[in-house]
N, C-alpha and C positions, 0 to 999 in steps of 0.2 A: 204878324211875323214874330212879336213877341212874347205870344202865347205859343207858337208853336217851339220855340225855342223854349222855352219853360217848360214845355210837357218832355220835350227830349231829355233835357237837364232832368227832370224827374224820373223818367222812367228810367233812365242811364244808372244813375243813384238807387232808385229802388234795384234793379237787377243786380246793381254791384255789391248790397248789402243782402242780400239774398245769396251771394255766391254765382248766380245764374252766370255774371256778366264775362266770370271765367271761365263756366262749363262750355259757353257758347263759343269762344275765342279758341279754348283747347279741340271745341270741334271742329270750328273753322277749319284751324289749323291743320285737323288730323283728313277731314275729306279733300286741303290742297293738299294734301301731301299726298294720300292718293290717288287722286286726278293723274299729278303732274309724275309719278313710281312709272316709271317704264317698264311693263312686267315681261317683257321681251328679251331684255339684259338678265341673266340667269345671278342669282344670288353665288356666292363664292358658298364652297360647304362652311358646315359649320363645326371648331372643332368640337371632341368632345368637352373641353373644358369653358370654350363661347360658350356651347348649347348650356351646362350647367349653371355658369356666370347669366344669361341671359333668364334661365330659370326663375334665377332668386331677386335681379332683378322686377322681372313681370309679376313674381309672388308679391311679392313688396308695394308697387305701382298699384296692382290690384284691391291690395289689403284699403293701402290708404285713397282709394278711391279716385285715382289718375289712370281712371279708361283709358283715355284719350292717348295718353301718353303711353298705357300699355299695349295697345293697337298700332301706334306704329312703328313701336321697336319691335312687335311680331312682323310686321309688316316689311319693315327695312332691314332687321339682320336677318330673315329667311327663318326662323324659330317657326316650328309646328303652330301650328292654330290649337290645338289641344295639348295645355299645359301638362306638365311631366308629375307624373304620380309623388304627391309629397313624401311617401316611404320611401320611394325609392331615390327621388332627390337628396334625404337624409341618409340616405345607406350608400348612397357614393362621395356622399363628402365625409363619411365616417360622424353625424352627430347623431349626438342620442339626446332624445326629448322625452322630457316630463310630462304630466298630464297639461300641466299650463300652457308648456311650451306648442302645444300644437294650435295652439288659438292664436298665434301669432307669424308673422313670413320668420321663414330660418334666418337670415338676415338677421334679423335684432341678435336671434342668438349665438350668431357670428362674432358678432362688431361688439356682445356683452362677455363674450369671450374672451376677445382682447385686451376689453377696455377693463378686465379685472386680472391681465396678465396670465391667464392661461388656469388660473385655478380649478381643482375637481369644480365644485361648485357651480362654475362659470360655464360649464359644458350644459347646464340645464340651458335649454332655450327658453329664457323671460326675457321679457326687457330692458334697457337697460334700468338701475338705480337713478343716473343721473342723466337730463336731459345732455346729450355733447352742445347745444346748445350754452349749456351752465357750466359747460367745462373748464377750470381755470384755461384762458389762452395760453400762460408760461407753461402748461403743461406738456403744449402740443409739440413743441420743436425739439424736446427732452427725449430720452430713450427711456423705454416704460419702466427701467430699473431707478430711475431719478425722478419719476414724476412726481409727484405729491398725493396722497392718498385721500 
């Protein structure tokens, strides 16, 4: 019994330092979820500004490698299965991207937008400078004209 408890404890630990141990759990996760999608109950539409919001969303989910999690927000908010042409995603939110900026979800160059208060500059779609992670916290509850630079 105590070998076999040990091999579990091992393999558990190896999958989790692998990464596997979450791919497995996000799939779990994503095949109850549609099992148990009652696809009979018709999805509410979408408007056009969800379908967009859910766009850059799933762009984003994708980019950074949460299938799982991008599967069933197609899934549960009724979003197309064939994601939305990224030209045209960026010609209806009005951005305009660099060469860089196309290797990345619109998103970052959203959120690097704001977080440099709207500068020309900031309209480029990169990343951001600074992780929001490494963001001073006092910064957050500021109005971006008080924040600290």
């Amino acid at each position: 019994i105590l070998t076999d408890l040990f091999m579990i404890i091992v393999l558990r630990d190896t999958l989790e330092k692998r990464g596997a141990l979450g791919q497995i759990k996000a799939r779990i996760r994503a095949e109850v979820f549609n099992a148990l999608d009652d696809q009979s109950e018709p999805r509410p539409p979408l408007s056009h500004e969800n379908l967009l919001i859910n766009e850059l969303i799933r762009e984003y989910l994708e980019y950074n490698k949460y299938r799982y999690a991008a599967s069933v927000l197609t899934a549960e908010s009724g979003q197309p299965e064939v994601p939305l042409d990224r030209q045209f995603l960026a010609k209806e939110l009005n951005v305009v991207e660099d060469a860089n900026g196309k290797s990345v979800p619109l998103l970052y160059g959203i959120i690097s937008h704001f977080l440099h208060g709207g500068k020309e500059e900031s309209y480029q779609n990169t990343l951001p400078k600074m992780s929001l992670l490494n963001y001073p916290k006092q910064n957050l509850g500021k109005p971006p004209t008080e924040r600290n630079q």
